[in-house]
C-alpha atoms as one frame of an Amber mdcrd trajectory, in Angstrom:
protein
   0.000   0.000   0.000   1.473   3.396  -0.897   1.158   5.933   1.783   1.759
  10.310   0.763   2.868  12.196   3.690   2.693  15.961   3.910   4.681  18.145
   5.958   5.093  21.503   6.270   8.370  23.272   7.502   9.125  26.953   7.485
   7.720  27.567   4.053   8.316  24.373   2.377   6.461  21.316   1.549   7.869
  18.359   1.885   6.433  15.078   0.243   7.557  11.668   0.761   5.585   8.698
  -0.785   6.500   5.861   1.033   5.783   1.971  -0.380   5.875  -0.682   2.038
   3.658  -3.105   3.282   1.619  -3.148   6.241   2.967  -3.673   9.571   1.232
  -6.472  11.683   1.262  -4.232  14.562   0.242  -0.338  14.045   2.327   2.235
  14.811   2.506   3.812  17.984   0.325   6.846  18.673   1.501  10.309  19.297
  -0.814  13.147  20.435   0.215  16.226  18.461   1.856  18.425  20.199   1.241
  22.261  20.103   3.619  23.994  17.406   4.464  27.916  17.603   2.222  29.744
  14.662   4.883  30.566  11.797   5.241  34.004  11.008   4.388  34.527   7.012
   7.787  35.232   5.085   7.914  39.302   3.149   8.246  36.959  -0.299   5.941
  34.215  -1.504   6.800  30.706  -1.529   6.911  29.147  -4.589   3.658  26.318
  -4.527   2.143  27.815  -1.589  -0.985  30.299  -1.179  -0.694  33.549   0.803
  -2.815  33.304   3.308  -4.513  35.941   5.467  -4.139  36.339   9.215  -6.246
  39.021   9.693  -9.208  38.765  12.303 -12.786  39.180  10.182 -14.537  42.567
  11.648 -18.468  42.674  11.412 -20.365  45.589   9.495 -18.948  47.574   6.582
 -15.232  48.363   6.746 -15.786  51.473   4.691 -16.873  54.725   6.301 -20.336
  55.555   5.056 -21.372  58.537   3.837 -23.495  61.446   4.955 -26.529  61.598
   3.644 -28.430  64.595   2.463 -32.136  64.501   3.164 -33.727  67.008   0.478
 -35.219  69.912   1.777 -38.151  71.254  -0.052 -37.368  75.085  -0.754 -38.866
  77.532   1.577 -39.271  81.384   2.090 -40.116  82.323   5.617 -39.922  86.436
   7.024 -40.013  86.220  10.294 -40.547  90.388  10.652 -42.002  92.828  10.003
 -45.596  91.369   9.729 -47.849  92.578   7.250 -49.190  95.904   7.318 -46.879
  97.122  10.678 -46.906 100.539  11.846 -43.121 101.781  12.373 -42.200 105.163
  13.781 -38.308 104.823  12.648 -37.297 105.902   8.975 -35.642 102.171   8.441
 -37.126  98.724   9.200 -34.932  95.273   9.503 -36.153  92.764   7.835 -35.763
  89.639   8.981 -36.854  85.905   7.814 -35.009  82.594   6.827 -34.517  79.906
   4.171 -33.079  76.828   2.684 -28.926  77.606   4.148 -27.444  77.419   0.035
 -30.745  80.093  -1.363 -30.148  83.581  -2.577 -32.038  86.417  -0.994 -32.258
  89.644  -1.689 -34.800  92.407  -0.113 -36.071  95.227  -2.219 -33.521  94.613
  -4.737 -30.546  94.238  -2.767 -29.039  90.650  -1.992 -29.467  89.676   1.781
 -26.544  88.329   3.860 -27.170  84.780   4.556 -26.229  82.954   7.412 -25.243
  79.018   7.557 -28.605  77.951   9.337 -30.683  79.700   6.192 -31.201  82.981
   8.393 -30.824  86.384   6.478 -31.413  90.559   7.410 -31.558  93.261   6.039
 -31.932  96.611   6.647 -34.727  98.362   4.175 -34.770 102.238   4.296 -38.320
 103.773   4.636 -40.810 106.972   2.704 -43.585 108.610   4.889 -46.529 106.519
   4.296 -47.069 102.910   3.095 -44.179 100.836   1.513 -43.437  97.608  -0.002
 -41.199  95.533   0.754 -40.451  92.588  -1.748 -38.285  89.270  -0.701 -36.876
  87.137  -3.191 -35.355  83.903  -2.524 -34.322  81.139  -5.510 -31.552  78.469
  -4.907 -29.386  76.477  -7.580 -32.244  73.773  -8.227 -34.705  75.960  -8.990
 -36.687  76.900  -6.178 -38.118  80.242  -6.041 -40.685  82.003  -3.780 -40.984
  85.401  -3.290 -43.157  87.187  -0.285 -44.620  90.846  -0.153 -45.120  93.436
   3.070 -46.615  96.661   3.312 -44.768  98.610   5.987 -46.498 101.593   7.285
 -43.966 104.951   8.402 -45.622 106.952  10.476 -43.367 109.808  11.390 -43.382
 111.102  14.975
């Protein structure tokens, strides 16, 4: 009966085929005995597979990334209401929007703040004026709002 034998020392395999006939008495037994792990040479071996010894880590093992819930567009002014009564010759306007829109108050682009906020400061005739706010962003949203402001002077 043939018998193959494998072995495996420092990076090399060793085969020996070995013909002989069977013993009347079997060999003696030998519990294995614990052998040092072998550190993986820099090269490759010729014959043998690279293997990994890195320990498997659960979930993804690339960061994810952010992601951007749209935001429908929006024009909100927060003051003056509608129709207010002033006794100053200026009025701030104040209101807010989507944080990448454009704004601009009777003509005049609005300073916008990272949260969407915006002001601005809108000078004021005797009487009834009107105040127009624009807003638009780069994917197309648009609204615009208008307020009469009412100078009364002292």
């Amino acid at each position: 009966m043939n018998r193959l034998v494998l072995a495996l020392a420092l990076g090399t395999i060793t085969v020996a085929v070995a013909c002989a006939q069977p013993s009347p008495t079997p060999p003696p037994t030998v519990a294995p005995s614990p052998t040092p792990p072998v550190a993986a040479s820099p090269t490759p071996t010729v014959g043998l597979l690279p293997t990994s010894t890195a320990t498997p880590t659960a979930g993804p093992t690339s960061t994810p990334e952010a992601t951007v819930s749209p935001v429908s567009f929006f024009l909100e002014v927060l003051s003056p209401t509608d129709e207010t009564v002033v006794r100053q010759a200026s009025v701030e306007v104040k209101g807010r929007s989507v944080p990448d829109a454009v704004v601009s108050v009777n003509g005049q682009v609005a300073s916008l703040a990272a949260d969407g906020t915006f002001s601005a400061t809108v000078p004021l005739q005797e009487g009834p004026n009107t105040i127009e706010v624009l807003a638009s962003d780069f994917q197309g949203g648009r609204a615009s709002r208008l307020l009469t402001v009412i100078y009364a002077a002292q």
